[in-house]
N, C-alpha and C positions, 0 to 999 in steps of 0.2 A: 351126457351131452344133450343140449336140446335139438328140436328140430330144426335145424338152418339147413335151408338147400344153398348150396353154391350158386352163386349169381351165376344168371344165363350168357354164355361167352358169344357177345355180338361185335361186328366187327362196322367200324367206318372205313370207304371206299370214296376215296377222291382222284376224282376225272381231272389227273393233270395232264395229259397227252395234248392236248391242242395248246396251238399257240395264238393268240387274239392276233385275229386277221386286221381289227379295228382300232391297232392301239400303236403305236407309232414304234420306239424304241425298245431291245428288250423283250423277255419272256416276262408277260405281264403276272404270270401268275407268282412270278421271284420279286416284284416289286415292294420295296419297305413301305411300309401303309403307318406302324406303331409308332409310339414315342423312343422306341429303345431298337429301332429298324424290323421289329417282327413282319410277317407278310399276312395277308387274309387266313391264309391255312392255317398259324401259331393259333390266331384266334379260334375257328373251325373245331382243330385237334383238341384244342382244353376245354371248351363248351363240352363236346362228344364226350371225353374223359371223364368230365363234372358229371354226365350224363346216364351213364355207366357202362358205357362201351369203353373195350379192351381190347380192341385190335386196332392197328390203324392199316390200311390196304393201300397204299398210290399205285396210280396209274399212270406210268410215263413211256415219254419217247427214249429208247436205247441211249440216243444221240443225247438227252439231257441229264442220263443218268449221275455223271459226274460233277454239273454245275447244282444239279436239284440234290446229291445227296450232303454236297459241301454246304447247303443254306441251309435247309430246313430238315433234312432226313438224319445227320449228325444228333442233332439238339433232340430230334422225337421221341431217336431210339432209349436215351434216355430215362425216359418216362412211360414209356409204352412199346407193346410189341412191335415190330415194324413187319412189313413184308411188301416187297415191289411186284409188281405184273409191270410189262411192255405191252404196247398199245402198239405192233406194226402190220403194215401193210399186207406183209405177207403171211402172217400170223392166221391162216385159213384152214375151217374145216377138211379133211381128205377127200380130195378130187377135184378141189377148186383151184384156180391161180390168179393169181392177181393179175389183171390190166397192165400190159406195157407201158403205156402210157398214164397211168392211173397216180395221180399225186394227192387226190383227197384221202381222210381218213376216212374210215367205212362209218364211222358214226358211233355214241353213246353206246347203243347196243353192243356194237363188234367189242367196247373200250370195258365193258363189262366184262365177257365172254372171256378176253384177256388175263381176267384175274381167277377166273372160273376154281383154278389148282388151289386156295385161297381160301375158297366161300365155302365151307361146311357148317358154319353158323348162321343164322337169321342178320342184317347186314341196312345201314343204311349206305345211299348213294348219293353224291354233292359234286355241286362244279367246283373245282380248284381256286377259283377267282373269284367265288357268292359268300359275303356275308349272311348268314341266316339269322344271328340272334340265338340266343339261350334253349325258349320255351319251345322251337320246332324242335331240339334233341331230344329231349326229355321226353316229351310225345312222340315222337318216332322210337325210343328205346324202351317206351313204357309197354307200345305197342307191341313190337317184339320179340320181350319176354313173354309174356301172357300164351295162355292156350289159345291154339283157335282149333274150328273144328275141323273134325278131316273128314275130309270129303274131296271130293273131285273137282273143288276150285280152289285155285290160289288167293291164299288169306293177305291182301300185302297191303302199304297205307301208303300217304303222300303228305307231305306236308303242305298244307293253303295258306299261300299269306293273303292281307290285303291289298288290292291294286295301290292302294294311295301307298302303303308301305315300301312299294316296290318300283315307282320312277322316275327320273333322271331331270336334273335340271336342264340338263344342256343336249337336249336333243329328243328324238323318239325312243319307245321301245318296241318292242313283240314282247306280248303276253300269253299266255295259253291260258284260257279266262274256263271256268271248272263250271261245267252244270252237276249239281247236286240234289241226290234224293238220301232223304233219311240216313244221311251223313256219307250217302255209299257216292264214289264220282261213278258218273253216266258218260261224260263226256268232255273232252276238251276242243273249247275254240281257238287256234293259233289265232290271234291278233295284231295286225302291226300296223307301224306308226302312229304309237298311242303317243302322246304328248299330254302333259300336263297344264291345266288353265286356271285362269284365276279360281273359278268355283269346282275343279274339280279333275276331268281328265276328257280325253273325248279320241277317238280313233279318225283318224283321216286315210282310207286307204285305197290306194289306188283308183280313177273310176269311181267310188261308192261315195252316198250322201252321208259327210261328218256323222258320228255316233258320241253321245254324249255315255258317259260310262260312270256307273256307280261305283265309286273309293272303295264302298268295304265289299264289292263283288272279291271273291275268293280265286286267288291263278296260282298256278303251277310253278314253280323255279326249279323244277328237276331235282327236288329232294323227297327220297322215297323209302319207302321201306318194306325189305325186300328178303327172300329165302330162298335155302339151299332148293328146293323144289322147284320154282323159280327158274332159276337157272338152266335147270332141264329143256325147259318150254323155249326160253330166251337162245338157247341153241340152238334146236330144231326151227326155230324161225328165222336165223340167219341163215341157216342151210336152206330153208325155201326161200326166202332172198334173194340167195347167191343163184339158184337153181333160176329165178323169174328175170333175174337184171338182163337186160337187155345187150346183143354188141355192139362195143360203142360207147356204152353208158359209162362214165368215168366219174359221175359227179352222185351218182346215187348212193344214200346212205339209211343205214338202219340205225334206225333210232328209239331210243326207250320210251319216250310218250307216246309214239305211231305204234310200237308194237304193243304197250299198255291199253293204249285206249281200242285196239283192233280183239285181244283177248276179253274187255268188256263189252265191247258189242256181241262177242259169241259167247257170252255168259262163263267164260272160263276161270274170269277173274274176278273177285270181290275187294274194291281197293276204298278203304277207310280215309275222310280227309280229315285232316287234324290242324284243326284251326291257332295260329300262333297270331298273335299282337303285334308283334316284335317288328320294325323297319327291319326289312332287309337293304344290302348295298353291295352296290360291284362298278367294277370300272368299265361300263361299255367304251367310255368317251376318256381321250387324252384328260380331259377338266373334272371329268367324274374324282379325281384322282386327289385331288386337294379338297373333295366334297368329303372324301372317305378319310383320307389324314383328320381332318378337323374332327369326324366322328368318330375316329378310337381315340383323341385328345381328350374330346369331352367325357366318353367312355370310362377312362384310364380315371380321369378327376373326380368321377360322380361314384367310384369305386367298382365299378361292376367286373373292372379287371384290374389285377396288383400292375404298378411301376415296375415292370419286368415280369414276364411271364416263365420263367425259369429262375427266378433266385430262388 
């Protein structure tokens, strides 16, 4: 027998627990986008697959479990391992309890922690509703596999698109725009109300004097890559969290970039960006939505995906 190691068992984890506050009708993230009614995630799941990841993780609400497994979680299973985490409210460390009054989700963070039982492999992480493109899997799984060194900081990456790749005809965004040294991120700037211009893009925000914004500047879309080590740290931060939130506070949420970018300010963390080409797309906007149909038409025609993604 020659020497073949068994590929490294990495798992994708998609954030479908929220429901787009922003989007009129409908769980946005069940919306048929394909030519053959597929949704963003068909697409997501078979890139990751192509990619060489072997698990797939969802992240839902209890309450959607039976419209989300009759669309898309039937067809997965399929083809790939499945496994659900619940994303709820009361899903808390011991000695916490949730806010009586408390109707938000706790955030990204908490929406992770949820799948925690799950994550024994190295693992990317994806909005439910974000197209990413091909070339950010590949590079997030390539990442992954690989050694890194052991030491006392977490090895993890992110995937960077380009700003021009990533905004909206029909209105503003928030971006979280990456300062970068020698490939390692230092820092993220949340950005909002970027808008797109004849030559380019430019931030209007609140108060502040117009900022003209470089296209190929590198931002965040919450796709990362991530380890069972990880996970440890990503705990014990929501339990100081919950230990800091104030009474009252009903709206505060732990989140993956606040708590990435807070572990690289204390040197705990070393997170690789890994540059993808690729348009990314999502339906912030009711009209984003026929922007997204037309691009898996064009997609599907120019071969990059077969006429049916399960024949």
């Amino acid at each position: 027998m020659g020497g073949y190691l068994p590929m490294k068992k990495t798992s994708l984890v998609i954030m479908a627990a929220g429901v787009g506050s922003r989007f009129g009708n409908g769980i946005k993230q069940l919306a048929p986008v394909g030519p053959n009614g597929e949704i963003i995630m068909d697409y997501s799941i078979r890139d990751a697959l192509e990619a060489g990841f072997n698990k797939i993780v969802f992240i839902i609400r209890k309450d959607l479990e039976e419209e989300f497994k009759s669309t898309i979680g039937a067809r997965v299973a399929k083809i790939a391992e499945v496994a659900y985490a619940y994303q709820e409210m009361d899903k808390l460390p011991e000695g916490f309890t949730k806010p009586e009054d408390r109707t938000k989700p706790w955030g990204t963070g908490h929406a992770v922690i949820c799948a925690r039982e799950f994550l024994t492999e190295p693992f990317a992480v994806i909005n439910a509703d974000d197209y990413y493109g091909k070339e950010a899997y590949v590079k997030v799984h390539d990442y992954l596999v690989q050694d890194h060194p052991k030491d006392d900081i977490l090895h993890i990456c992110m995937a960077g698109f380009r700003l021009g790749n990533t905004l909206s005809d029909n209105g503003s965004v928030t971006r979280g725009l990456c300062h970068i040294e020698n490939g390692k991120l230092t820092g993220v700037t949340e950005t909002h109300n970027i808008f797109k211009t004849a030559d380019g893009a430019e931030s209007r925000e609140d108060g502040q004097p117009v900022t003209e914004l470089d296209l190929n500047e590198l931002v965040s879309m919450n796709m990362w890559g991530l380890t069972p080590a990880f996970m440890d740290t990503l705990y014990n931060g929501f339990v100081e969290f919950l230990k800091k939130i104030k009474p009252g506070d009903i709206k505060g949420e732990y989140l993956l970039p606040v708590m990435i970018d807070d572990l690289i300010q204390n040197g705990k963390a070393q997170v690789e960006v890994l540059e993808t080409k690729d348009t990314w797309f999502g339906v912030t906007y009711q009209e984003d939505k026929e922007v997204v149909i037309k691009a898996f038409k064009e997609l599907t025609e120019a071969g990059v995906y077969p006429d049916g993604l399960y024949k």
